[in-house]
C-alpha positions as CSV (number, residue, x, y, z in Angstrom):
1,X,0.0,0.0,0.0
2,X,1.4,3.5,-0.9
3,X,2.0,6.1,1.8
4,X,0.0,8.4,2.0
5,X,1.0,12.5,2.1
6,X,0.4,14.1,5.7
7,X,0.5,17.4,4.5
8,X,-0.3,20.8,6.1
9,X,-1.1,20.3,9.8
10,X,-3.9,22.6,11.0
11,X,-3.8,21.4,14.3
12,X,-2.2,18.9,16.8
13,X,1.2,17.9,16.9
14,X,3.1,17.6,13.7
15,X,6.1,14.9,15.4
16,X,2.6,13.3,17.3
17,X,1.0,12.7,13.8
18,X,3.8,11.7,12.3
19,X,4.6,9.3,15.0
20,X,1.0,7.8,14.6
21,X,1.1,7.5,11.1
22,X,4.1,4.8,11.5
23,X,1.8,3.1,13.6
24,X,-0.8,3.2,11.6
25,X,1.3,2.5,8.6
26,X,2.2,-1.0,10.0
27,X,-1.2,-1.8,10.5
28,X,-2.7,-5.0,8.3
29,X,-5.8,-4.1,6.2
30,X,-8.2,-6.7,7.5
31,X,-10.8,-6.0,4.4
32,X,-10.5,-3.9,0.8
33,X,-13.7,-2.9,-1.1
34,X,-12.5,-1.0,-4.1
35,X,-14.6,0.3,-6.5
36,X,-13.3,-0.3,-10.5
37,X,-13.0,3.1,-10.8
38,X,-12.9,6.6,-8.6
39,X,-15.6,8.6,-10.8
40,X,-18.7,9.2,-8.8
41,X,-20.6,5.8,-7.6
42,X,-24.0,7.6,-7.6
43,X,-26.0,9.9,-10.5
44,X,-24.4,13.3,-11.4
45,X,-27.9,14.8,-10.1
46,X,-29.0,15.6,-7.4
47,X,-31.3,13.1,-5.5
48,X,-34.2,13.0,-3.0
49,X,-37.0,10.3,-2.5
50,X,-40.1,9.9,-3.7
51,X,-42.3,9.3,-0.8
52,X,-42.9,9.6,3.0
53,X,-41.5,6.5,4.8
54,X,-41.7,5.8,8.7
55,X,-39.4,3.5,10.3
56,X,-39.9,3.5,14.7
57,X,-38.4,1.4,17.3
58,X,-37.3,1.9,21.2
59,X,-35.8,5.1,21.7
60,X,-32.4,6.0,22.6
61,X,-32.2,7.7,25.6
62,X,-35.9,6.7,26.9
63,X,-35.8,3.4,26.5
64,X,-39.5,2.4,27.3
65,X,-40.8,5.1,24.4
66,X,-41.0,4.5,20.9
67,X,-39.7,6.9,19.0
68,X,-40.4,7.1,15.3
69,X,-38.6,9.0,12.5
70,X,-40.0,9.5,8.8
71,X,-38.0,10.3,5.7
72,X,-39.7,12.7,3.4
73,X,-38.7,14.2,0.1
74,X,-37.4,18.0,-0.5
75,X,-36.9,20.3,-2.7
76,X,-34.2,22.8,-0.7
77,X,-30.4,21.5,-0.9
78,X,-29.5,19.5,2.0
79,X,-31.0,17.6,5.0
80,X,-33.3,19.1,7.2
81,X,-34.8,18.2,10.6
82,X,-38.3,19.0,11.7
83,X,-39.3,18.7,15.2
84,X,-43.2,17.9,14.9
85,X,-43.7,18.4,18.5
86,X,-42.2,22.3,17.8
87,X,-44.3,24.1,15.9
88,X,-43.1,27.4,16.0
89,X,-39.6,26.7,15.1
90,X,-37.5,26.4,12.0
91,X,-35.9,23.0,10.8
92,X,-32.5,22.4,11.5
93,X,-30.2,22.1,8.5
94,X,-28.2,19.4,8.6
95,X,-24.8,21.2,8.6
96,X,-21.3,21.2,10.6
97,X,-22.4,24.8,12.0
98,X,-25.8,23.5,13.6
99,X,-23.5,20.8,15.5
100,X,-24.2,21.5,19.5
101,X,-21.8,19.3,20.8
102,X,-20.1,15.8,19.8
103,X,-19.0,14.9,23.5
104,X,-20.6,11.6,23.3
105,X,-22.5,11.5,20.3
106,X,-23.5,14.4,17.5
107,X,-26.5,16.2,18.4
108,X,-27.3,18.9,15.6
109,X,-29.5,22.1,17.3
110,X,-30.9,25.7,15.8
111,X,-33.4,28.3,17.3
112,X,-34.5,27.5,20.6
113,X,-32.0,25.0,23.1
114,X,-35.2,22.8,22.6
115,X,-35.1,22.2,18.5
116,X,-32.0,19.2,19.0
117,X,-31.6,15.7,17.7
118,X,-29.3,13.5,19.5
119,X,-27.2,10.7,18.6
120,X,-27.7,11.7,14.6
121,X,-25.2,10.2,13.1
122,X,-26.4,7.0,12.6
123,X,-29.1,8.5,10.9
124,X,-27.5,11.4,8.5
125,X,-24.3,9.2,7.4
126,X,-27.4,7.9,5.0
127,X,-26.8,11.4,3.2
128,X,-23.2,10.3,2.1
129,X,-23.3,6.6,2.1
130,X,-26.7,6.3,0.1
131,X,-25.8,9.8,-1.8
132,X,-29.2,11.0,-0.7
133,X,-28.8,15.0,-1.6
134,X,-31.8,16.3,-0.4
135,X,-34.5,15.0,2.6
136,X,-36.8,16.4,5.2
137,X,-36.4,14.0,8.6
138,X,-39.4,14.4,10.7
139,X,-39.0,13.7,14.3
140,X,-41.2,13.9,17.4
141,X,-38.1,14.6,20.0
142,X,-34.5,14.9,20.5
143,X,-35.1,11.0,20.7
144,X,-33.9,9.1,17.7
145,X,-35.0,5.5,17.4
146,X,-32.4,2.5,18.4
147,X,-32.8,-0.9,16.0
148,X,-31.4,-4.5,16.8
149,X,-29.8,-4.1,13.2
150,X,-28.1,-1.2,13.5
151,X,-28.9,1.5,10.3
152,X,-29.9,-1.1,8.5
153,X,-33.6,-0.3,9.2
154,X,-32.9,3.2,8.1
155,X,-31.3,2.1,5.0
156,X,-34.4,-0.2,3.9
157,X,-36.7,2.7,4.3
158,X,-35.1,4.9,2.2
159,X,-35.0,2.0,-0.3
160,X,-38.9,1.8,0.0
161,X,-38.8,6.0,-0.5
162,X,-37.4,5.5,-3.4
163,X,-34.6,7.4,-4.4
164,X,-34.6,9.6,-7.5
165,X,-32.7,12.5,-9.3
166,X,-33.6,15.7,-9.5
167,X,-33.2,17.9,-12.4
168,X,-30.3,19.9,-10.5
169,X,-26.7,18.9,-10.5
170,X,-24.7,17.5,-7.3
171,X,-22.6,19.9,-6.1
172,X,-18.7,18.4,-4.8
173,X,-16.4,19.7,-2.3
174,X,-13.2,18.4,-1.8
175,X,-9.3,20.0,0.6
176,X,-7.5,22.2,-2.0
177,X,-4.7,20.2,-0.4
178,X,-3.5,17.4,1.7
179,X,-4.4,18.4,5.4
180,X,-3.8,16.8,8.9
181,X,-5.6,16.9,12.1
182,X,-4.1,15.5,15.1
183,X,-5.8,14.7,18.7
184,X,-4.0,14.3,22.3
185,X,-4.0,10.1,22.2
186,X,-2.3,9.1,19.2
187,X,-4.5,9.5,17.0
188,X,-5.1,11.8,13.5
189,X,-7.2,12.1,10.7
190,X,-5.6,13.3,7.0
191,X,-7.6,15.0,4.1
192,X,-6.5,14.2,0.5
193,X,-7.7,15.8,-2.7
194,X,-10.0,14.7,-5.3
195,X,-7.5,14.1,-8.6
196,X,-8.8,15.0,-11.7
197,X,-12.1,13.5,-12.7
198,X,-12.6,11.5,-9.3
199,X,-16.2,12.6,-7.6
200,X,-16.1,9.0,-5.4
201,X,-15.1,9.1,-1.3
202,X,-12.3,6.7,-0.5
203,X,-11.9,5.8,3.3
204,X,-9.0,3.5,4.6
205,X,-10.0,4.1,8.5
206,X,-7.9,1.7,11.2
207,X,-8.7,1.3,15.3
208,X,-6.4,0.2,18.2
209,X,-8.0,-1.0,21.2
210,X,-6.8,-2.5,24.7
211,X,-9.4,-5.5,24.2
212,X,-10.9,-8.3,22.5
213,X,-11.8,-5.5,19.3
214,X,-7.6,-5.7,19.3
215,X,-6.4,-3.8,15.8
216,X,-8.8,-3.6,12.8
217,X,-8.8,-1.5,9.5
218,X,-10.6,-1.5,6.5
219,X,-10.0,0.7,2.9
220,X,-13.0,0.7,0.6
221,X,-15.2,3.1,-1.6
222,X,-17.8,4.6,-0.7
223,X,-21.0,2.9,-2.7
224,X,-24.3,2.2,-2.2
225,X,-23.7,-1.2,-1.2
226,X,-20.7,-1.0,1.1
227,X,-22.5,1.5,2.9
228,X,-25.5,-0.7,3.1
229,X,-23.2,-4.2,3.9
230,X,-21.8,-2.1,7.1
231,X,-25.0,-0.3,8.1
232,X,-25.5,-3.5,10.1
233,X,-22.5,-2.9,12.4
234,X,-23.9,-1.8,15.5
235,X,-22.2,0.9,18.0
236,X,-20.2,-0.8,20.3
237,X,-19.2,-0.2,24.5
238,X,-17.1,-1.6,27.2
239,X,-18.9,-4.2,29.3
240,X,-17.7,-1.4,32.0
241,X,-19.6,1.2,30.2
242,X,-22.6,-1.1,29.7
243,X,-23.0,-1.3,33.3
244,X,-22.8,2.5,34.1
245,X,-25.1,3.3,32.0
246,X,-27.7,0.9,32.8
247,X,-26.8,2.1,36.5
248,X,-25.7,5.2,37.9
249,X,-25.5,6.8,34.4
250,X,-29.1,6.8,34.4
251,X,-28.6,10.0,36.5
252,X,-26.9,12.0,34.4
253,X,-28.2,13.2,30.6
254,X,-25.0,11.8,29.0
255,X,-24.8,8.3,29.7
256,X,-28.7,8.0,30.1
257,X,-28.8,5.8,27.2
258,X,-31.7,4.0,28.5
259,X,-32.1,1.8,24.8
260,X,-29.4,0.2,25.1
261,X,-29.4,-4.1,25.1
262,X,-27.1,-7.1,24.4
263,X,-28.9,-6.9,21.1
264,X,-28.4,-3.2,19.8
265,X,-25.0,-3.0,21.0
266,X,-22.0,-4.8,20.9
267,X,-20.5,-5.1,24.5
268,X,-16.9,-6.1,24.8
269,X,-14.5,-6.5,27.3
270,X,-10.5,-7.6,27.6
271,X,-10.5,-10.9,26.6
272,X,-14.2,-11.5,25.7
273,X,-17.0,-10.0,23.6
274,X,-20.1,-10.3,25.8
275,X,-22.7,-10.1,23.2
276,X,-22.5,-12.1,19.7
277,X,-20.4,-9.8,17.5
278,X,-20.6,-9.3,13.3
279,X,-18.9,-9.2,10.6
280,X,-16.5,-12.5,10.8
281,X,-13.7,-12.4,8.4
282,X,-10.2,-14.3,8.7
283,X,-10.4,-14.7,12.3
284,X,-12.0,-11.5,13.1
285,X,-15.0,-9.5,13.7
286,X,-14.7,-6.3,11.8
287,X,-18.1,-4.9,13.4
288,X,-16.6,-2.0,15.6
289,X,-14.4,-1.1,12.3
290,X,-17.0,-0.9,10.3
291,X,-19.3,1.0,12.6
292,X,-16.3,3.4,13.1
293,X,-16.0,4.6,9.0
294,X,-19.1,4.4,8.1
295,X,-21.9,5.5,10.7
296,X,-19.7,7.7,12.6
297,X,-17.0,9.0,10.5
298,X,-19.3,9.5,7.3
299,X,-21.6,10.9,9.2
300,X,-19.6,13.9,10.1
301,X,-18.6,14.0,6.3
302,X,-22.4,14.5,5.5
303,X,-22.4,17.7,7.8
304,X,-20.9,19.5,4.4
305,X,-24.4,21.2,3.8
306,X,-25.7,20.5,0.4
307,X,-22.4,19.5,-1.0
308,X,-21.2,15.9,-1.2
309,X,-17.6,14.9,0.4
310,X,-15.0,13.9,-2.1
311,X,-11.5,12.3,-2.2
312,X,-9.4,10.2,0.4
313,X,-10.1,10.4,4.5
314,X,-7.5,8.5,6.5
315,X,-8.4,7.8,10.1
316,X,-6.6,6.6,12.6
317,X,-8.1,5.5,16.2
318,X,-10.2,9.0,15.8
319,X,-13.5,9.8,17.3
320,X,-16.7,11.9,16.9
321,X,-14.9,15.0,18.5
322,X,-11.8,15.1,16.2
323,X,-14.0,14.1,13.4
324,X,-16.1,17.5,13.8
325,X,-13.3,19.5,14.6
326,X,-11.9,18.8,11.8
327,X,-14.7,19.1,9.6
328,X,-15.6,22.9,10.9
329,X,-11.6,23.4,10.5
330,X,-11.9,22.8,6.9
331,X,-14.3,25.5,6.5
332,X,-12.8,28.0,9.4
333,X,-9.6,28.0,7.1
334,X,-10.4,27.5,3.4
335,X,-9.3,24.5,2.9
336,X,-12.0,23.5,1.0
337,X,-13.1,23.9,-2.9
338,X,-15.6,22.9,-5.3
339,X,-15.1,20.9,-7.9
């Protein structure tokens, strides 16, 4: 595999990154899906659905609610959230500068401190995995709905919707050059450039971790079908995290993830996974890997407005936090163009 060019550093620790990198570099890919070619995988033009589809199951942080979330066509650029249970205020564009925080997951706000979605992006990666340009989501709280399979729920509805151009062209951003981002545990994220002709988003994104997950990475393209093959990979915690939040973190607003199961999550510990984990290939099981560069690190690529992502995104052991931050870098210092 060739190296790949660090760049400009726009923040974090240039020696840090580079040390990572090395790391990084002598990391196995477990699994390549590569397209034939790098032009776009989806229509030039822009697409939204045809129809109204609901798709509802327990919610997130209220476990004993059902929550329900419907996917509805649009004609203005972009995603858009609509709080049905808040008249009087505006939707939410789906955008890096509506993101409120990305502490523990991303939860996208506008107008009153009321109008939020939590836990979004395992909803909104649809925009960039599916390329789905344009969609009102229509919500009846912050609450979004948690599924045994993941996305995967999410991604069949939009399949009934029915997905269809429009008569406007897609609109493509992509770094003017190669860029770095670097966090405080070994870990970084680079930005390449869309060469001439390529409108398709490659991803080669690797994790490290101190138990049974071990070290897994995974290059592909992103299509329709590899986004829909991972959309099954469920979000995955510690069996210590597990237990706090079914405990004491019931307390406290951030860890009140009252949804969670040994069927919606994958629960792991040191030596053991304690609930059947996915995705078995050549002695491992690539679910947490998956889960990580698709429905969380595409997600915060689909907070580019209207525009869709293009080029290569290298990540290494990076979460939702450096993910955003480096997202609303790209547009506090130019680094972005169209193309």
């Amino acid at each position: 595999m060739e190296r790949y060019r660090i760049g400009k550093v726009v923040f974090g620790s240039s020696a840090r990154i580079a040390a990572a990198y090395e790391r990084f570099a002598g990391q196995e890919i477990d699994e390549i899906r590569l397209a034939a070619d790098r032009s776009s995988p989806f229509p030039v033009k822009r697409r939204t659905i045809e129809r109204e589809v609901s798709v509802a199951g327990i919610g997130t942080f209220k476990g004993s609610e059902k929550q329900t979330l419907t996917f509805a066509p649009s004609s203005r650029p972009g995603w858009w959230i609509r709080r049905m249970d808040l008249p009087e205020q505006l939707d939410t564009f789906v955008d890096i500068s509506n993101l409120w925080t990305s502490a523990q997951n991303l939860v996208l706000r506008s107008g009153s401190p009321h109008n939020y979605l939590r836990m979004v992006e395992h909803i909104v990666a649809l925009k960039a995995g599916l390329g789905v340009d344009d969609v009102l989501l229509k919500v009846n709280s912050g609450d979004p709905p948690l599924f045994d399979q993941s996305s995967l729920p999410l991604v069949e509805a939009m399949d009934k919707a029915g997905i269809v151009d429009t008569e406007a062209d897609a609109s493509y951003v992509t770094v003017k050059e190669p860029v770095a981002f670097g966090g405080s545990r070994g870990d970084f994220l680079l930005f390449l450039p869309a060469e001439d002709g390529q409108r398709n988003l490659r991803i080669d994104c690797a994790i490290s971790w101190d138990t049974i997950i071990g070290r897994q990475r995974v290059l592909f393209d992103v299509t329709a079908d590899t986004f829909r093959y991972a959309s099954f990979a469920r979000t995955n915690a510690t069996h210590r995290q597990y237990i706090l939040a079914k405990t004491v973190g019931k307390l406290f607003a951030a860890t009140r993830n009252w949804g969670y199961n040994d069927r919606n999550i994958l629960i792991h510990g040191p030596k053991r996974y304690y609930t059947e984990p996915r995705f078995a290939h050549e002695g491992k099981f690539l679910e947490p890997v998956w889960h990580r560069a698709t429905l969380d690190l595409m997600a915060a690529l689909s907070l580019a407005g209207s525009d869709r992502f293009a080029g290569t995104v290298v990540s290494y052991r990076a979460g939702h936090t450096l993910d955003c931050d480096a997202v609303r870098a790209l547009y506090r210092n130019d680094l972005l163009k169209k193309i």
